[in-house]
DSSP file (Angstrom, degrees, kcal/mol; ACC not computed):
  #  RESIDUE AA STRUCTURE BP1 BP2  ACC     N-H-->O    O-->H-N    N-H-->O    O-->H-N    TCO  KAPPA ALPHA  PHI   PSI    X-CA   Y-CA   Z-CA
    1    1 A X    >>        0   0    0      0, 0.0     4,-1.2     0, 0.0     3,-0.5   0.000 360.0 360.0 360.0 -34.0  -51.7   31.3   -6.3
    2    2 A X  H 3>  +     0   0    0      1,-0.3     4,-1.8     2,-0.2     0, 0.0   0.816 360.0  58.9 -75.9 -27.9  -49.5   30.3   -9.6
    3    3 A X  H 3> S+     0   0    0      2,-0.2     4,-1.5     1,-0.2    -1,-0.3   0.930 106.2  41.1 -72.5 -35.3  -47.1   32.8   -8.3
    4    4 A X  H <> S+     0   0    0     -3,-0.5     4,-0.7     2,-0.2    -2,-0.2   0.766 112.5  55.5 -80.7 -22.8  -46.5   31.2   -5.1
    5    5 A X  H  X S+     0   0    0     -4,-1.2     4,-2.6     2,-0.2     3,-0.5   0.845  99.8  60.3 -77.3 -30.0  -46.4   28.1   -6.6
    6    6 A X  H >X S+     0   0    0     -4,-1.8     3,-0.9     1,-0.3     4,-0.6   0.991 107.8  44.7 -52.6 -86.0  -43.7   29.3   -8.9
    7    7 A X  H 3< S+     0   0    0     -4,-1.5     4,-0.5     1,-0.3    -1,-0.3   0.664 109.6  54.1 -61.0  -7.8  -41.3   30.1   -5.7
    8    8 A X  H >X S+     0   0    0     -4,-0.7     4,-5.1    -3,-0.5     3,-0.6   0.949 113.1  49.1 -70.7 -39.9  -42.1   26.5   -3.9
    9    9 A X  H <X S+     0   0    0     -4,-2.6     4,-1.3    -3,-0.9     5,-0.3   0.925 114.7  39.9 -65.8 -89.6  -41.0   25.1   -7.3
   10   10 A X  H 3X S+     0   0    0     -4,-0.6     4,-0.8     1,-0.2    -1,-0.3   0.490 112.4  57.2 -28.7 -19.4  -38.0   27.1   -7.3
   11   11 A X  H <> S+     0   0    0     -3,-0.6     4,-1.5    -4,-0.5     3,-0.4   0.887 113.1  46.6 -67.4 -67.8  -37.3   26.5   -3.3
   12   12 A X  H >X S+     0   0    0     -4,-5.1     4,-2.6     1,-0.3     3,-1.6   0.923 109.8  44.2 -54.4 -61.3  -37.3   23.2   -4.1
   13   13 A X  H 3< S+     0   0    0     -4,-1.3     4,-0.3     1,-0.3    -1,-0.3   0.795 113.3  55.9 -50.9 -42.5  -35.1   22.9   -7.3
   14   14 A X  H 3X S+     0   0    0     -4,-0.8     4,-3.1    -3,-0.4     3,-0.4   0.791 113.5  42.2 -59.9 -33.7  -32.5   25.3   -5.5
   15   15 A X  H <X S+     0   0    0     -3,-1.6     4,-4.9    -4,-1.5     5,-0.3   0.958 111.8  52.8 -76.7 -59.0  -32.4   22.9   -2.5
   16   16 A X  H  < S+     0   0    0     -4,-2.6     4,-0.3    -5,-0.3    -1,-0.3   0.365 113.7  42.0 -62.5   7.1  -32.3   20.1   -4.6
   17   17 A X  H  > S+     0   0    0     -3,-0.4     4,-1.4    -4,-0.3    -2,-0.2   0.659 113.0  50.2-117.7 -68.7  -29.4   21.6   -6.4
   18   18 A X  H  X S+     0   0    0     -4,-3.1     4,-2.2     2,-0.2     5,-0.2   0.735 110.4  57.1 -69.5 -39.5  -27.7   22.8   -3.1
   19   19 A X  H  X S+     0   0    0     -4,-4.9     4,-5.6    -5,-0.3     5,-0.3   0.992 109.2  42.9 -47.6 -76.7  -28.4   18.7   -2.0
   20   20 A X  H  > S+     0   0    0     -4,-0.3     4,-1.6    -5,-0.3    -2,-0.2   0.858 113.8  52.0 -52.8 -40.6  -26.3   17.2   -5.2
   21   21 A X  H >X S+     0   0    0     -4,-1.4     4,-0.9     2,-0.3     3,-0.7   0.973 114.9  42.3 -63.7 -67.0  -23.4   19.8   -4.7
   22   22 A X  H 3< S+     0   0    0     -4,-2.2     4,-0.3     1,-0.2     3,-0.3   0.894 113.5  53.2 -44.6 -42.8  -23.1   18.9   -1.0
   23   23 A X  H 3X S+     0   0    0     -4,-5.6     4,-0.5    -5,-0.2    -2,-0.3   0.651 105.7  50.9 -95.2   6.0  -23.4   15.4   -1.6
   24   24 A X  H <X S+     0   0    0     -4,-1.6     4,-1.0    -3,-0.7    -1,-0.2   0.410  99.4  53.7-116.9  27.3  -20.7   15.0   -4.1
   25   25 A X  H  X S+     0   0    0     -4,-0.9     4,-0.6    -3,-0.3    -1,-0.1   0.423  99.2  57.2-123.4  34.7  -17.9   16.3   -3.0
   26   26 A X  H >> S+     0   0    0     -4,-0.3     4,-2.3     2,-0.1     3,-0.8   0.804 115.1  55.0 -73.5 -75.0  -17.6   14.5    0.5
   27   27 A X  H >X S+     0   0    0     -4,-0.5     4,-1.6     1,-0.3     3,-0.9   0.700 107.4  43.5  11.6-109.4  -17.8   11.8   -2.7
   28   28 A X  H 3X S+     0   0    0     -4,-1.0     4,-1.0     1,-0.2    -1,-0.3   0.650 113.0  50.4 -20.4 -59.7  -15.0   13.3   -4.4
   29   29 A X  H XX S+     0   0    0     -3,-0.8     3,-1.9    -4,-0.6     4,-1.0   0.954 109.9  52.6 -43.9 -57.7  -12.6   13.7   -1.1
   30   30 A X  H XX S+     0   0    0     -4,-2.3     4,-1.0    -3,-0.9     3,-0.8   0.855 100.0  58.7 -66.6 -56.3  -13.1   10.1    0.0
   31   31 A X  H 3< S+     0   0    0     -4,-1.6    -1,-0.3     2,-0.3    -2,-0.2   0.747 106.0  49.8 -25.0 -41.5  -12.1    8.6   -3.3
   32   32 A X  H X< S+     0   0    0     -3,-1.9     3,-2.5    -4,-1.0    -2,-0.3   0.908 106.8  58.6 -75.7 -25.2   -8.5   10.5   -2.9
   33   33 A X  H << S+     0   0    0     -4,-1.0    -2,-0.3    -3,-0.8    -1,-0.2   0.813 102.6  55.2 -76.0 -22.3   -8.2    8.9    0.7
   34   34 A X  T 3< S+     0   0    0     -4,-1.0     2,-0.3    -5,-0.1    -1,-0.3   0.235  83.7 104.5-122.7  13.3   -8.5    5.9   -0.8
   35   35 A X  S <  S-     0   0    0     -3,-2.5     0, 0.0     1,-0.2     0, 0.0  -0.841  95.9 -74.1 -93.7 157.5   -5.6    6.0   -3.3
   36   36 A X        -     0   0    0     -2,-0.3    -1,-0.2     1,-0.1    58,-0.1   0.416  50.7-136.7 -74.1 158.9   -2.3    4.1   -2.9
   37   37 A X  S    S+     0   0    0     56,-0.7     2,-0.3     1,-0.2    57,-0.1   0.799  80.8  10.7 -97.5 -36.9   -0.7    6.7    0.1
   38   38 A X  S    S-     0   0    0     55,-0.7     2,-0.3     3,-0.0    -1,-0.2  -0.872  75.4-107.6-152.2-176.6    2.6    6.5   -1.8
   39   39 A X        -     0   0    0     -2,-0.3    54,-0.3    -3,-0.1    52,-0.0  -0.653  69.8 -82.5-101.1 176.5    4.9    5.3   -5.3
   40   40 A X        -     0   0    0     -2,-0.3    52,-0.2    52,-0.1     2,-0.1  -0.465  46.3-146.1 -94.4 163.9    6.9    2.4   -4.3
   41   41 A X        -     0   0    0     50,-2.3    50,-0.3    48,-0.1     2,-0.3   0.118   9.3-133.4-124.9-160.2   10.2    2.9   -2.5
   42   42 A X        -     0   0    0     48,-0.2    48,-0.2    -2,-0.1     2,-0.2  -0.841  24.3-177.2-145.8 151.3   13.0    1.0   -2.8
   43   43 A X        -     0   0    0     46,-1.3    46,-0.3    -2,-0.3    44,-0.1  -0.551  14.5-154.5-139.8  74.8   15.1   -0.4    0.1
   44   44 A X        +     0   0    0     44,-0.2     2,-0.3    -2,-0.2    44,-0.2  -0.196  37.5 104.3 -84.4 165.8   18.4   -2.5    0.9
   45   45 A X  E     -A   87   0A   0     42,-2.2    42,-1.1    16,-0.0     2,-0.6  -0.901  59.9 -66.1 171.1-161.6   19.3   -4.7    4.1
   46   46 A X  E     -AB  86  60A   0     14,-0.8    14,-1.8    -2,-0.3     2,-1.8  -0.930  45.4-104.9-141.7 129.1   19.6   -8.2    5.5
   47   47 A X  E     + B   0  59A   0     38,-4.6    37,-1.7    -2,-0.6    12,-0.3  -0.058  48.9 163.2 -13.7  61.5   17.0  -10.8    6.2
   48   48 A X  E     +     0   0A   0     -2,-1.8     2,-0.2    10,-1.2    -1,-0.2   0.685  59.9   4.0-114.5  29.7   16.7  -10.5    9.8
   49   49 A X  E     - B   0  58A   0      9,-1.2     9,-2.3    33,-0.1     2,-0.5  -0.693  52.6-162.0-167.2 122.1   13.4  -12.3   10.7
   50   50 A X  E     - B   0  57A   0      7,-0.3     7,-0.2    -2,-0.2    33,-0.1  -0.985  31.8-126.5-132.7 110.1   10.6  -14.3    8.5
   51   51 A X    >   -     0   0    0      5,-5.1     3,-2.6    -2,-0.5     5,-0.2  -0.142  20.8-113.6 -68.2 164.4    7.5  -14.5   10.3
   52   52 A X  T 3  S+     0   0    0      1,-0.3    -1,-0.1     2,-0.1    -2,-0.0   0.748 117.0  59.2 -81.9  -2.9    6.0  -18.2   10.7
   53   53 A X  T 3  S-     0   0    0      3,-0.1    -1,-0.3     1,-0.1    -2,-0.1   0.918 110.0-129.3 -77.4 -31.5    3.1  -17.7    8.7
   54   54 A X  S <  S+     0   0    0     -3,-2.6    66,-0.3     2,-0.4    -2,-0.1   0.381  81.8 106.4  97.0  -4.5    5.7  -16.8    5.8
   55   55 A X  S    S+     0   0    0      1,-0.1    16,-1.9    64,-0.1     2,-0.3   0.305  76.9  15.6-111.5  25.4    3.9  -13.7    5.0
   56   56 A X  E     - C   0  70A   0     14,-0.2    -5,-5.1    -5,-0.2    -2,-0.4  -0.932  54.8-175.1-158.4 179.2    6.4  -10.9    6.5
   57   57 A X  E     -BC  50  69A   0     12,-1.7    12,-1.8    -2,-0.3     2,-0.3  -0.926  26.5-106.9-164.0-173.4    9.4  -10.3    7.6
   58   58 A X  E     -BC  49  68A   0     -9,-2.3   -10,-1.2    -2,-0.3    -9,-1.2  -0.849  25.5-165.1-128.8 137.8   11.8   -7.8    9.2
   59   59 A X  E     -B   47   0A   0      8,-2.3     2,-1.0    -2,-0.3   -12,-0.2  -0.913  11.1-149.1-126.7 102.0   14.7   -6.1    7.1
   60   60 A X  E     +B   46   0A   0    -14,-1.8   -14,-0.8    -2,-0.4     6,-0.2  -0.448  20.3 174.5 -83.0 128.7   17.4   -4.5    8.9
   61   61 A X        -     0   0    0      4,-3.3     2,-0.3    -2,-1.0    -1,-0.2   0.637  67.0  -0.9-110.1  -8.2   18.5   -1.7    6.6
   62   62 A X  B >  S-F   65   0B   0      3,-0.9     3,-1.8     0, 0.0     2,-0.4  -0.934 109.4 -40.3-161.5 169.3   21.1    0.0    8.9
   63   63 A X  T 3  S-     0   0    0     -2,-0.3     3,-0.1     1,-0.3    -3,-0.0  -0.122 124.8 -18.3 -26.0  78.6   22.3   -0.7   12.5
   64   64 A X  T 3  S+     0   0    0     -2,-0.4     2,-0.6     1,-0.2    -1,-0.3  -0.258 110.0 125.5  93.6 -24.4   19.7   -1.7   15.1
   65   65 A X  B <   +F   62   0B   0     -3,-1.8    -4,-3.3    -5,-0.1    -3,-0.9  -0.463  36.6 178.3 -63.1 112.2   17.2    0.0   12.1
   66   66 A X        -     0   0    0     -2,-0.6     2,-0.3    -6,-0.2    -6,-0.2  -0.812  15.4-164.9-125.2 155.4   14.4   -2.8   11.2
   67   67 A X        -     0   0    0     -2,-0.4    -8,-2.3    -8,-0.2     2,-0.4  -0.933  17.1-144.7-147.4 133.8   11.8   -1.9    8.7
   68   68 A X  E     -C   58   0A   0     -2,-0.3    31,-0.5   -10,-0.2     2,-0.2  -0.998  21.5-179.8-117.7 133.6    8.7   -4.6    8.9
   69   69 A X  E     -C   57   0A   0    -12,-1.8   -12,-1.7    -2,-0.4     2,-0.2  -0.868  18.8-138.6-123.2 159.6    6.7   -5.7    5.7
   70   70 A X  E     -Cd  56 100A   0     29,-0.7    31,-3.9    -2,-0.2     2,-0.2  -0.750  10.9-136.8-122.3 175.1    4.3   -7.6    4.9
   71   71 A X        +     0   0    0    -16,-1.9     2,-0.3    -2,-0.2   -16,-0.1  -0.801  19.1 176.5-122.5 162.6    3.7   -9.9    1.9
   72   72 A X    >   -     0   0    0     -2,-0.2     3,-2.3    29,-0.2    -2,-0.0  -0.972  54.7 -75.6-163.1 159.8    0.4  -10.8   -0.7
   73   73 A X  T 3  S+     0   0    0      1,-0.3    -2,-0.0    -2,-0.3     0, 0.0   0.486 129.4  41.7 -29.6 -21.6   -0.6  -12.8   -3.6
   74   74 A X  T 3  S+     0   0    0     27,-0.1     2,-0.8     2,-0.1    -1,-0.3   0.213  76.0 118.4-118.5  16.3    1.5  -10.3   -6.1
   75   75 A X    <   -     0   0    0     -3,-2.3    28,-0.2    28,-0.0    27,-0.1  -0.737  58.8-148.2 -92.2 114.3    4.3   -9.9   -4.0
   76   76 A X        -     0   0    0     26,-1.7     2,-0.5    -2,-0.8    28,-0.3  -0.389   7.8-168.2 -83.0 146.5    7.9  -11.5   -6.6
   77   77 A X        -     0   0    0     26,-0.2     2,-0.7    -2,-0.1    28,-0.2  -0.954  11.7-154.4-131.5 101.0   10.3  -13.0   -4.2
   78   78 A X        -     0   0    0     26,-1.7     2,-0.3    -2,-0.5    27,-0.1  -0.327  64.0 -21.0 -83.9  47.5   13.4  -13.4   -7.1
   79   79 A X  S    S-     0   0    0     -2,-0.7     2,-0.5    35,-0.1    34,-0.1  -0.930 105.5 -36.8 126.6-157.9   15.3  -16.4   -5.5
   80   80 A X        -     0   0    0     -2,-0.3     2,-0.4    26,-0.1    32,-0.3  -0.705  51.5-175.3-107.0 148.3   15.6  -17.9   -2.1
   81   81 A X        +     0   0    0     -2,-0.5    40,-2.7    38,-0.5     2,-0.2  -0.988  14.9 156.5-142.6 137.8   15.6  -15.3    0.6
   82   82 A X    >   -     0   0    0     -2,-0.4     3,-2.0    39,-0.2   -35,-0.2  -0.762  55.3 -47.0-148.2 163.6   16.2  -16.8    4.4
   83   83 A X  T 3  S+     0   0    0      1,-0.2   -35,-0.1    -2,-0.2     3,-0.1  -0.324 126.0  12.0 -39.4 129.9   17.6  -15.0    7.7
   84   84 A X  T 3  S+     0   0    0    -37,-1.7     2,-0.3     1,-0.3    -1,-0.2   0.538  82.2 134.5  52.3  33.4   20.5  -13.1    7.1
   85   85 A X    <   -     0   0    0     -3,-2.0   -38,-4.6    26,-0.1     2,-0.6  -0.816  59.3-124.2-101.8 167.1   20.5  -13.0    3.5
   86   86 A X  E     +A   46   0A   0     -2,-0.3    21,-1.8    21,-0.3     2,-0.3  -0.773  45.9 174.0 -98.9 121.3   21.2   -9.1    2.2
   87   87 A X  E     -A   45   0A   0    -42,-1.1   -42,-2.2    -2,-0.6     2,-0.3  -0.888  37.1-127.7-132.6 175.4   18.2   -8.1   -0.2
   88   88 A X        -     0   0    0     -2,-0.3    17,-1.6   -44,-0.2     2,-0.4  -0.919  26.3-162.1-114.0 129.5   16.6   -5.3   -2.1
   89   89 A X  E     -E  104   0A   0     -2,-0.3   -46,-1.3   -46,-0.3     2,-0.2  -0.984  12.6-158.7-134.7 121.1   12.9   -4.7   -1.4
   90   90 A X  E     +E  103   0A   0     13,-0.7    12,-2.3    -2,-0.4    13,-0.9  -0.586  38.4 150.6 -71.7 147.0   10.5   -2.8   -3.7
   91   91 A X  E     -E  101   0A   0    -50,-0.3   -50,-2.3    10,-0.3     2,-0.3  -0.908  33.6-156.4-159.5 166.7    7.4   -1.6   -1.3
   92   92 A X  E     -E  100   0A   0      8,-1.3     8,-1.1   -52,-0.2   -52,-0.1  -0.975  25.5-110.6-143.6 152.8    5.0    0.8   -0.9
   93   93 A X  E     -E   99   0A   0     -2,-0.3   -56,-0.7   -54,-0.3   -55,-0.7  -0.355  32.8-149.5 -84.4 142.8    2.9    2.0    2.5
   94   94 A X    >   -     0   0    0      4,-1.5     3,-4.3   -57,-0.1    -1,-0.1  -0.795  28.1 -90.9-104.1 145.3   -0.4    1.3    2.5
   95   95 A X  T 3  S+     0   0    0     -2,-0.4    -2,-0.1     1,-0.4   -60,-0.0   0.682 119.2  54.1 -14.1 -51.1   -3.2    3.1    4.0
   96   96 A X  T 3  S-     0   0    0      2,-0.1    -1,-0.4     1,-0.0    -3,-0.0   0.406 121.4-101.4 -86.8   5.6   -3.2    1.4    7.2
   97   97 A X  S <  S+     0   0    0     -3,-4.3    -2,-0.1     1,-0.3    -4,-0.0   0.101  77.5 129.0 126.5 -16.3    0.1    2.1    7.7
   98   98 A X        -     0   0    0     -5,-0.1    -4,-1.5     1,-0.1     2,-0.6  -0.197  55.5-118.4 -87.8 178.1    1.8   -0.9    6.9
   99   99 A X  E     - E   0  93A   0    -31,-0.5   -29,-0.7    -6,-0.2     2,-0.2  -0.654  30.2-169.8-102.9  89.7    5.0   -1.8    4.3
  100  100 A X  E     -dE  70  92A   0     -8,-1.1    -8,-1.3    -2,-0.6     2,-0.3  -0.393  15.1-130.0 -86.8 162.6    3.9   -4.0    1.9
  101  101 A X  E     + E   0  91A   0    -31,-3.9   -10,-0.3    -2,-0.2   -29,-0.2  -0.432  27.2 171.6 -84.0 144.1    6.6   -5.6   -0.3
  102  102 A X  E    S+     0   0A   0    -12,-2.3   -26,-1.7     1,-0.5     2,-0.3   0.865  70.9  15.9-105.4 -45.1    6.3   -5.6   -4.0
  103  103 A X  E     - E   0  90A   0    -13,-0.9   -13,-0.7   -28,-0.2    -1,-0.5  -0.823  62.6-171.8-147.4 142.5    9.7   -7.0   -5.4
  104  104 A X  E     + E   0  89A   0    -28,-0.3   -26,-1.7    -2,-0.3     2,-0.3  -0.628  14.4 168.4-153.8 100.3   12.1   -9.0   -3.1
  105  105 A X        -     0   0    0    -17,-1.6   -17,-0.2   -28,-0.2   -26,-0.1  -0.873  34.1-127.4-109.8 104.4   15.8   -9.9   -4.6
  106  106 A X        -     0   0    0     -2,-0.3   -19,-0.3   -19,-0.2   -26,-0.1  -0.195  30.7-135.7 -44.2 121.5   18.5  -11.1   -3.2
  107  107 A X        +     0   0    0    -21,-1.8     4,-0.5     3,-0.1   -21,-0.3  -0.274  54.0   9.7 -96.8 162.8   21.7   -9.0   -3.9
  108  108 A X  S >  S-     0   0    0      2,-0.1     3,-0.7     1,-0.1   -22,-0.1   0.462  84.2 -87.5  67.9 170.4   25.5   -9.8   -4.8
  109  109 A X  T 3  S+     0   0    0      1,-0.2    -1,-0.1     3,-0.1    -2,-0.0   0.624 115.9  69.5 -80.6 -19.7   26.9  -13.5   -5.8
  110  110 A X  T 3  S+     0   0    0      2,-0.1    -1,-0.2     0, 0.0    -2,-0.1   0.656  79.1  90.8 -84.8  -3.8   27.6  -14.5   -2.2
  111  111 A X  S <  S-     0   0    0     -3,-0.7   -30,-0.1    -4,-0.5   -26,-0.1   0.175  90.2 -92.8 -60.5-161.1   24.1  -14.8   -0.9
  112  112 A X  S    S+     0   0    0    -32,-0.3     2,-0.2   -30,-0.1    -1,-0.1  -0.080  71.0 137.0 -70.0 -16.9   21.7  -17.8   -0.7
  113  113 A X        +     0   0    0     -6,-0.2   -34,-0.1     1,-0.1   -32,-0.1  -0.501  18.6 162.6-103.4 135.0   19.9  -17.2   -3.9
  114  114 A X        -     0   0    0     -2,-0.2    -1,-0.1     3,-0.1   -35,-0.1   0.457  47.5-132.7-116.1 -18.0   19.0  -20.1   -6.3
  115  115 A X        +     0   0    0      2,-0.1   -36,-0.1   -37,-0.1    -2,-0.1   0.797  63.8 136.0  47.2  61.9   16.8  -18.3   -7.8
  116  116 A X        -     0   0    0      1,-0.3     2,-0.3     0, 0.0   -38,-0.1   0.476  60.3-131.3-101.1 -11.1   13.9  -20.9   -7.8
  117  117 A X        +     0   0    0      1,-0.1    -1,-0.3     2,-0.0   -36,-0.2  -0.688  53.2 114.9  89.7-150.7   11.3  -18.1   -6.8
  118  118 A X        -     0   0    0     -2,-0.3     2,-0.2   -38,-0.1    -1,-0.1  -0.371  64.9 -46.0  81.5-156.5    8.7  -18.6   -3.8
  119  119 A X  S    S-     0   0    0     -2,-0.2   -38,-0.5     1,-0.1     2,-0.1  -0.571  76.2 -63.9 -99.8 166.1    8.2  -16.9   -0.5
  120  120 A X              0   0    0    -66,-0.3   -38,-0.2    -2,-0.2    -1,-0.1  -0.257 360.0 360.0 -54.0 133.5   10.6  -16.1    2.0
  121  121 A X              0   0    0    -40,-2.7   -39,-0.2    -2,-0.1    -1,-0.1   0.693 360.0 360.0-101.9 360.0   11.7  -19.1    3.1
């Protein structure tokens, strides 16, 4: 009988073993899905739409080409950015798909830009 008990004990602990190994790398996978999808991009264009909530807006970056992003609490808006001013937008894609903005500056000495800071206005 101590012999048989010897191999349950050893059934189990192999199982239990086989258990922790299985359950952490599902773990392990799901933790890369859930880091940033990319390094932040950079992008230039013109203003050509500011949704009314004020948190996104549409940047056409070449002819009929519109790129849409969105904005959040850490996103720097470096001056006054309106429809049809020409900017530079740091972003990077997020998981769900979308383009959020990091950095938004208006370019060259003829724009708009007062540089008081805020949101798209």
């Amino acid at each position: 009988m101590t012999l048989r008990k010897v191999f349950v004990f050893a059934s189990m602990a192999g199982l239990f073993v086989l258990g922790l190994t299985a359950r952490t790398k599902p773990v392990a996978a799901q933790s890369q899905s859930d880091q940033p999808s990319a390094q932040a991009q950079t992008v230039s264009g013109k203003v050509s739409a500011i949704g009314s909530d004020h948190k996104s807006f549409s940047l056409e970056v070449t002819s009929g080409n519109t790129m849409q992003f969105v904005l959040d609490q850490n996103t720097q808006v470096q001056g006054r950015v309106s429809t049809g001013t020409n900017a530079t937008v740091q972003y990077q894609k997020k998981n769900d798909g979308t383009l959020l903005a990091l950095m938004i500056a208006p370019q060259g000495a003829g724009n708009n830009g007062d540089n008081s800071g805020g949101n798209p206005q």
